[in-house]
C-alpha positions as CSV (number, residue, x, y, z in Angstrom):
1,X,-6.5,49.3,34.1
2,X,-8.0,51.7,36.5
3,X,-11.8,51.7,37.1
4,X,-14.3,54.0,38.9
5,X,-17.7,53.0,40.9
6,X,-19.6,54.8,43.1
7,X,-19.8,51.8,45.9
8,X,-17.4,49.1,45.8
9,X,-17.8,46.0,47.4
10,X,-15.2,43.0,48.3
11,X,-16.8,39.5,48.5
12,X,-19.4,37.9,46.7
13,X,-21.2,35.9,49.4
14,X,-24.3,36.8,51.7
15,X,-23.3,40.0,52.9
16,X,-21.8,42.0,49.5
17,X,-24.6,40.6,46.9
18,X,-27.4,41.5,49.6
19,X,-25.7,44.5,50.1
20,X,-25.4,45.5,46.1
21,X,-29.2,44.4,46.3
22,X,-30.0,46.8,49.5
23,X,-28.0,49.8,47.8
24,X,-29.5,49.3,44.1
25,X,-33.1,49.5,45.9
26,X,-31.9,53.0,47.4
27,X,-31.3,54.3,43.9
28,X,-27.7,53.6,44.3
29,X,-26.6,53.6,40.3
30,X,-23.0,52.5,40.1
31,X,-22.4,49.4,42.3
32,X,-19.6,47.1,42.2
33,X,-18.7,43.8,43.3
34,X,-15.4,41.7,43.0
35,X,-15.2,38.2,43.6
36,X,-13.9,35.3,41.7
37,X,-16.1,32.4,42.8
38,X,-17.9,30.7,40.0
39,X,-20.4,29.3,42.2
40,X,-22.2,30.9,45.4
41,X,-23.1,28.6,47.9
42,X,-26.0,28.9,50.7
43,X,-23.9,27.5,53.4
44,X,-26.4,26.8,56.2
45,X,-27.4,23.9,54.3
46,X,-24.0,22.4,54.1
47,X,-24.8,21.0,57.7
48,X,-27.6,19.1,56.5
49,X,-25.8,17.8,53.3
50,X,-23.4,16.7,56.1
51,X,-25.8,14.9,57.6
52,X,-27.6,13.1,54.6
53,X,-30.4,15.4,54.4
54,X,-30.0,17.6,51.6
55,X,-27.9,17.7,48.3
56,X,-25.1,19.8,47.9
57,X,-26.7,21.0,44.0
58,X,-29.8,22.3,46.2
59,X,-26.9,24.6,48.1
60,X,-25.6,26.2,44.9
61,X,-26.0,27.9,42.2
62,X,-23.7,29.4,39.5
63,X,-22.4,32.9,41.2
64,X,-23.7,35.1,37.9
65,X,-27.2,34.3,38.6
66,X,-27.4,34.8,42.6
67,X,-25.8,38.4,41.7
68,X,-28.1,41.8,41.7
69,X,-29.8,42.6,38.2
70,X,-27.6,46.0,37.1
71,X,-24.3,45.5,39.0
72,X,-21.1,45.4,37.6
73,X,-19.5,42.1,38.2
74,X,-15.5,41.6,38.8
75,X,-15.0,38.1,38.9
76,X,-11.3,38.1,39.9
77,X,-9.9,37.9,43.4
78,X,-8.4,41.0,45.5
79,X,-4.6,40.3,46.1
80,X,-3.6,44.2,48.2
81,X,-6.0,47.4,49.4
82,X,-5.2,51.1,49.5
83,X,-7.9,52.4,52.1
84,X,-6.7,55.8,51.6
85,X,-7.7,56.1,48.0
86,X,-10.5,53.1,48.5
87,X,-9.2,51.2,45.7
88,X,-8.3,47.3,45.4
89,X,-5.8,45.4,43.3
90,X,-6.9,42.0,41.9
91,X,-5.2,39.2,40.7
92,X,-5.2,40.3,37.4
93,X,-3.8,43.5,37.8
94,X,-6.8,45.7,37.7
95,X,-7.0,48.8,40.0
96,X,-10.7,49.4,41.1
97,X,-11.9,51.9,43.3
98,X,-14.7,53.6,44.7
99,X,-16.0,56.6,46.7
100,X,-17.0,53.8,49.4
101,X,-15.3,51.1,49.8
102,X,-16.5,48.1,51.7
103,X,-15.3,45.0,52.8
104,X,-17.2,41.9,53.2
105,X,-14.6,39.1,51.3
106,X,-16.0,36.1,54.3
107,X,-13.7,34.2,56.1
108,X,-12.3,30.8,55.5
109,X,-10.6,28.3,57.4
110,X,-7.6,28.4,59.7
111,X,-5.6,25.3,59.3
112,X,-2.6,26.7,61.0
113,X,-4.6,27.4,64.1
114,X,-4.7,23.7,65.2
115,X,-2.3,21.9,63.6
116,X,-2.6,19.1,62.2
117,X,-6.4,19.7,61.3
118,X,-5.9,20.8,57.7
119,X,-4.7,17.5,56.7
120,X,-6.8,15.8,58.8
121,X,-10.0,16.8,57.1
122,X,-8.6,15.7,53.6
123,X,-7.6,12.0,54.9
124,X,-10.1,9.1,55.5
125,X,-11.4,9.5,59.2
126,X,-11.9,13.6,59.7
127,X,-14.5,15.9,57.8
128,X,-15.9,19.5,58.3
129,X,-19.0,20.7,56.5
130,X,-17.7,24.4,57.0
131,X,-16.1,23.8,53.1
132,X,-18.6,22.7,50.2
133,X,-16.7,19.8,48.2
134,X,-16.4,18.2,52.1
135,X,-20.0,18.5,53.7
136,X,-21.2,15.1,51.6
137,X,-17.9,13.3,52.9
138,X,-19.0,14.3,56.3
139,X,-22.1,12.1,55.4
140,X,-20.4,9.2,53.7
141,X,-18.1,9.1,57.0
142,X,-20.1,9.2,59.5
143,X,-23.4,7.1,58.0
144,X,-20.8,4.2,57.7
145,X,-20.1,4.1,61.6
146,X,-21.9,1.0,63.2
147,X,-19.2,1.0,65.9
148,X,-16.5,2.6,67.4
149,X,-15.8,6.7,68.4
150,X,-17.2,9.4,66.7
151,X,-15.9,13.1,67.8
152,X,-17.8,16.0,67.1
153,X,-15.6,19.5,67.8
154,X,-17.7,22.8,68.3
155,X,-15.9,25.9,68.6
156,X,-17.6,29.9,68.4
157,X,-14.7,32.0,68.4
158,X,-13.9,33.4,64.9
159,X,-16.0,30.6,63.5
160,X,-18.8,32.0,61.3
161,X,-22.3,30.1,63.0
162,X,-20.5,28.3,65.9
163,X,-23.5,26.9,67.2
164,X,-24.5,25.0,64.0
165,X,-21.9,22.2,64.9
166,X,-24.1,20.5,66.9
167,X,-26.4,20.0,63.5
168,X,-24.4,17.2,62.3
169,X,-24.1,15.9,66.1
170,X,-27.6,15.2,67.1
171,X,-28.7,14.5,64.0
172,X,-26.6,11.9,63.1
173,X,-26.9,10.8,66.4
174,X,-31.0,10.4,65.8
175,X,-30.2,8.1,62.8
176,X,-27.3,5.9,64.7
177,X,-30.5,5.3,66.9
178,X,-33.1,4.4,64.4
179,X,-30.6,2.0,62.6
180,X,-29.9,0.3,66.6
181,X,-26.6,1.1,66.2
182,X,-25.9,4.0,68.5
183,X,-25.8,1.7,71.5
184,X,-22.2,0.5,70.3
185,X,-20.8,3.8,69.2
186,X,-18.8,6.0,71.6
187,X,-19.9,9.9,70.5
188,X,-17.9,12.3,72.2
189,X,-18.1,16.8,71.3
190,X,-15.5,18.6,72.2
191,X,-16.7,22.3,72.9
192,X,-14.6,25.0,72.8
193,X,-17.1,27.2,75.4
194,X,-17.3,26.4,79.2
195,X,-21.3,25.6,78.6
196,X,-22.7,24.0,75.2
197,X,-24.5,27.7,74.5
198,X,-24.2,30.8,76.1
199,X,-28.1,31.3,76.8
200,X,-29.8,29.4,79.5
201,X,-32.1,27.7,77.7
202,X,-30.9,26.6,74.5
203,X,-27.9,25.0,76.9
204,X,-30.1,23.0,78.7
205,X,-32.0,21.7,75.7
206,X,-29.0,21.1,74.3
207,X,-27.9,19.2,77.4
208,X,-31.0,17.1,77.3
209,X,-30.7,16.2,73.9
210,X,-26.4,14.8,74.8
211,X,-28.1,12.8,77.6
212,X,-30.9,11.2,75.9
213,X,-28.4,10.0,73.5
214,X,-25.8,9.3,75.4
215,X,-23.3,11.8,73.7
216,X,-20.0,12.3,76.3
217,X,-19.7,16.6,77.0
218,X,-16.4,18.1,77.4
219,X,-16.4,21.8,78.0
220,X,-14.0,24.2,78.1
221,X,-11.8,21.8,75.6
222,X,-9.7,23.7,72.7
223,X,-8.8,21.6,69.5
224,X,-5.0,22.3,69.8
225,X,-4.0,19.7,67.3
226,X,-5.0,16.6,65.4
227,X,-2.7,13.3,64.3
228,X,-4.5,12.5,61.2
229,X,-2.3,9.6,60.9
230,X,-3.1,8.2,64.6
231,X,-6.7,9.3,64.8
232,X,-6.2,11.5,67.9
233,X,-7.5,15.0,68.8
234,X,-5.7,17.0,71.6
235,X,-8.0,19.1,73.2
236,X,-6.3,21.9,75.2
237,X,-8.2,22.1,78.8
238,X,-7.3,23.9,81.8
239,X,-6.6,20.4,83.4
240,X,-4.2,20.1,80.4
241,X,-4.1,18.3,76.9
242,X,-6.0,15.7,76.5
243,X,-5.7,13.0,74.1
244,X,-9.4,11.2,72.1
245,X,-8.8,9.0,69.9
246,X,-11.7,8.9,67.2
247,X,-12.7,6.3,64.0
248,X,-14.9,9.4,62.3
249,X,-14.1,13.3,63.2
250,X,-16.6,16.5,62.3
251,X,-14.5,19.6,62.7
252,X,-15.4,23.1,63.6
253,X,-12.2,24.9,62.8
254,X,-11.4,28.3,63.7
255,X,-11.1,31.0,60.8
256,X,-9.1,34.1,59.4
257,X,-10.2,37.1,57.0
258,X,-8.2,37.5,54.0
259,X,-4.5,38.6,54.9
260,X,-4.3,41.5,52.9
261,X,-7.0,43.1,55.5
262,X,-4.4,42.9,57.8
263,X,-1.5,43.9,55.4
264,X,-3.4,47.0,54.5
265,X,-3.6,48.2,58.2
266,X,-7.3,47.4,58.5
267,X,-7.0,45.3,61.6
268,X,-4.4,45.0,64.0
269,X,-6.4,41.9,65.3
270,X,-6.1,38.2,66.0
271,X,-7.3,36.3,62.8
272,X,-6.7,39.6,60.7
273,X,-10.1,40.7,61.4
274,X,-11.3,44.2,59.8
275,X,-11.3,46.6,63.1
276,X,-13.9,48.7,62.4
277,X,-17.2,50.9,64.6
278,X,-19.2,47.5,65.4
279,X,-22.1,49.5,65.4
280,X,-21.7,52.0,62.5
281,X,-19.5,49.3,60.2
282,X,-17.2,52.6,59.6
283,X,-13.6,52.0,59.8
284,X,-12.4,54.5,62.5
285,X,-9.5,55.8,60.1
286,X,-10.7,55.8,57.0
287,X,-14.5,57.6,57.3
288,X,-16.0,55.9,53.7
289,X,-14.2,52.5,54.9
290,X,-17.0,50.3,55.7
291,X,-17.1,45.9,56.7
292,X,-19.5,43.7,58.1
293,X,-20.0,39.5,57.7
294,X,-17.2,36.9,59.0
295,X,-14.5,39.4,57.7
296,X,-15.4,41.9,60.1
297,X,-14.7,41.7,64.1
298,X,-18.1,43.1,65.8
299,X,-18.2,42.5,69.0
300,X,-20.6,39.5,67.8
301,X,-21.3,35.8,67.2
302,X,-20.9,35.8,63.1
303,X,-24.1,34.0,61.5
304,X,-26.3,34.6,58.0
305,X,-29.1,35.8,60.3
306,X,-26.4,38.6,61.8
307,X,-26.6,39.5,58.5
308,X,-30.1,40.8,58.0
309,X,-29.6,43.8,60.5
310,X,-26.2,44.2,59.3
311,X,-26.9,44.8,55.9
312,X,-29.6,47.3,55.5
313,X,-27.8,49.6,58.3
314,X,-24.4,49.8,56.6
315,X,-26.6,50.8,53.2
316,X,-28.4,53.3,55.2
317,X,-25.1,54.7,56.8
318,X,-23.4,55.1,53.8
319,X,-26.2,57.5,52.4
320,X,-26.1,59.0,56.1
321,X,-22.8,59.5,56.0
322,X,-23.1,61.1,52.9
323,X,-26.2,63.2,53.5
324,X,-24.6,64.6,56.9
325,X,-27.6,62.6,58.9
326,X,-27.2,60.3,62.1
327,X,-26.3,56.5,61.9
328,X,-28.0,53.5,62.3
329,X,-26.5,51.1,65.2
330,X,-26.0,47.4,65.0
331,X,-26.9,45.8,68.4
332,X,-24.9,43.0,67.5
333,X,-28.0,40.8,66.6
334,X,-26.8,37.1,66.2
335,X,-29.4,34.0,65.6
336,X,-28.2,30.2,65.6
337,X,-30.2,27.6,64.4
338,X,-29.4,24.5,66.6
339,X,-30.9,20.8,65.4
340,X,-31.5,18.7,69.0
341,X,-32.4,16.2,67.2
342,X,-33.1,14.4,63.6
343,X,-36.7,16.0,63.6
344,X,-36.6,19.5,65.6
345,X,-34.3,22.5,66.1
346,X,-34.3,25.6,68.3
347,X,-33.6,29.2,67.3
348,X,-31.6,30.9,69.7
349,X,-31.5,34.7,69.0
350,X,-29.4,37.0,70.9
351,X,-27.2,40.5,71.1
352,X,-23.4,40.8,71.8
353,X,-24.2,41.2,75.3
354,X,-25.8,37.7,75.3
355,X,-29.6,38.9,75.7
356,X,-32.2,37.2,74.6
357,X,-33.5,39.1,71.2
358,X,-36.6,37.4,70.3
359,X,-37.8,37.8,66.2
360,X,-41.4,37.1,66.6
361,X,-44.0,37.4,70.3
362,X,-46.3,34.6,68.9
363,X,-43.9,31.8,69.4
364,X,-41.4,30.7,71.8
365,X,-38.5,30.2,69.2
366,X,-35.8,29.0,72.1
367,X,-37.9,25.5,72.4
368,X,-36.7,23.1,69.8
369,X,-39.7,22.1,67.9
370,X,-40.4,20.2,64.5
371,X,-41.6,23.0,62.5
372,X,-38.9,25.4,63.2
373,X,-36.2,22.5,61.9
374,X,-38.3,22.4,58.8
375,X,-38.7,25.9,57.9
376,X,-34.7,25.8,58.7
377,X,-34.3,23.0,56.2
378,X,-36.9,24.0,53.8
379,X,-38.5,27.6,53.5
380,X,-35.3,29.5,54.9
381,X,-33.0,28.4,51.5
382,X,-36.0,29.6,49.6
383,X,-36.1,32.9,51.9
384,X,-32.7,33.6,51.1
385,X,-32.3,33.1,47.0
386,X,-35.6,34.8,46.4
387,X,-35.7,37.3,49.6
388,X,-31.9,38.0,51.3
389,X,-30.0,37.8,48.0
390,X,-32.6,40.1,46.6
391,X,-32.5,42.8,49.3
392,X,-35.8,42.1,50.4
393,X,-35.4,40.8,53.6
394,X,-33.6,42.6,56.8
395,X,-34.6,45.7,58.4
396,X,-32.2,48.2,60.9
């Protein structure tokens, strides 16, 4: 079975069905998308179903209805990749290709990077909320604690939204308090980064919000391993490994694209990232190869909010490229929403040079305040099934 559309697109998260969105509201006709989930899943709120404030049912909803009006649908899961003739092979042996072809499949978790963690996160004591069926056993585990260690593990490289480990962290750490039992736990996070964030500010609020609850910082630390058996995390440090023993573990694990990006020749990277322009999205081989999202290595910390500028410029390039005009850039516009506390949050926006890269004048979004962790918790999941999804949001 061999079928034609005009743009294909691999993955059926964020970035492709805001993408099919974006193109169909450019008059793009023939749009594609192939992905096999049954159920698409607005994962910023998996920290807070992690951390008891939000229901796993309010972050999903059944994958046909979060996908563009007039798109063709492939639920079935790419398995190989031709870039020359920008076709795809799925699982079921159907050959799809397009004029463009772009690639946006996500990332998922990298189990082999650290060993040890995979099975460690399936056992009693360890969670991560960065996989759906685990984010409310994140809760149960940790809401439980009224004594012992708790060890949070925040890491940036390859890890779509980095920053968003310390959600569960300070949170959780705000109810320990109210419930007077914080005082009798030992809370340690391992992070990955020689400072908790890379900008100024959001590190020292950040720092602040460690010290007013007494939560131990280790920098520079690497999960190299976990004993799910013993309860121990070794953290690689330039002192050497170092052993911490923990009763309840939240894990930030490091992630990989899909291997057949790299067994296509579309990377040549660590974590079989898709090596392409990171400012047009174009593949540098293969001119009507495009990728963005986790998949993608740009130069950039991966987040949803990366998204919005990524989106509408690879739509607009592929009609550039196409029409013979100049391309958009991507500035490598990253935004992570970072809880301090159970009640407030900061927005920390920046480029992939690390500058500041501020949204809105009126407000100073770096300063962790109530109202921004509510629009986080509340307006933003609205924003994105009835805004992102439906390519009205995001501007190049």
């Amino acid at each position: 079975m061999n079928t034609h559309h005009d743009v294909l697109i691999v993955g059926g998260g964020n970035a492709g069905i805001s993408l099919a969105a974006h193109l169909r509201r450019l008059g793009c006709r023939d749009v594609a998308v192939v992905d096999p989930a049954k159920t698409h899943t607005y994962r910023p709120l998996l920290s807070y179903v992690g951390a008891g404030r939000a229901d796993l049912a309010h972050a999903q909803r059944p994958q046909g209805r979060a996908m563009p009006s007039r798109c063709h649908r492939y639920a079935e899961a790419v398995v190989a990749v031709d870039p020359e003739r920008r076709a795809v092979v799925t699982d079921r042996g159907r050959e799809i290709s397009g004029n463009d072809l772009v690639i946006c499949p996500g990332s998922s978790p990298d189990w082999d990077a650290a060993p040890g963690t995979g099975d460690a996160v399936v056992g009693s004591a360890a969670s991560t909320n960065y996989l759906p069926e685990l984010a409310a056993k994140t809760w149960t585990l940790m809401s439980s604690l009224t004594s012992g260690r708790a060890v949070f593990t925040v890491a940036t490289e390859t890890v779509p939204c980095g920053g968003v480990g310390y959600k569960p962290l300070f949170i959780l750490c705000d109810l320990w308090r109210r419930r007077g039992v914080l005082g009798d736990l030992d809370v340690t996070v391992l992070v990955e980064d020689r400072r908790m964030f890379a900008l100024d500010r959001p590190d020292e609020q950040l720092r602040a919000a460690a010290e007013r609850y007494g939560v131990r910082v280790v920098t520079s630390a690497r999960v190299g391993g976990v004993d799910p058996e013993g309860q121990v995390v070794r953290a690689e440090t330039p002192a050497g490994a170092v052993l911490y023993p923990f009763d309840a573990l939240h894990l930030t694990p490091r992630h990989r694209a899909p291997e057949w990006i790299g067994a296509a020749g579309l990377s040549g990277l660590p974590g079989g990232f898709a090596a392409v322009d990171p400012e047009t999205l174009r593949h540098p081989e293969h001119p009507r190869v495009w990728a963005m999202g986790d998949a993608a290595e740009l130069g950039a910390q991966r987040s949803g909010g990366g998204l919005r500028k990524q989106v509408p410029i690879l739509a607009r390039n592929i009609a550039a490229q196409r029409l013979g005009r100049a391309f958009a850039r991507y500035d490598g516009y990253s935004v992570a929403p970072i809880a301090t506390s159970g009640t407030s949050l900061l927005l920390a926006e920046f480029d992939r040079q690390g500058r500041p890269t501020p949204s809105f004048g009126l407000a100073d979004l770096q300063r962790s305040r109530p109202w921004t962790y509510a629009y986080d918790l509340f307006m933003q999941p609205q924003l994105y099934w009835h805004g992102i999804l439906k390519g009205r949001v995001g501007s190049a």
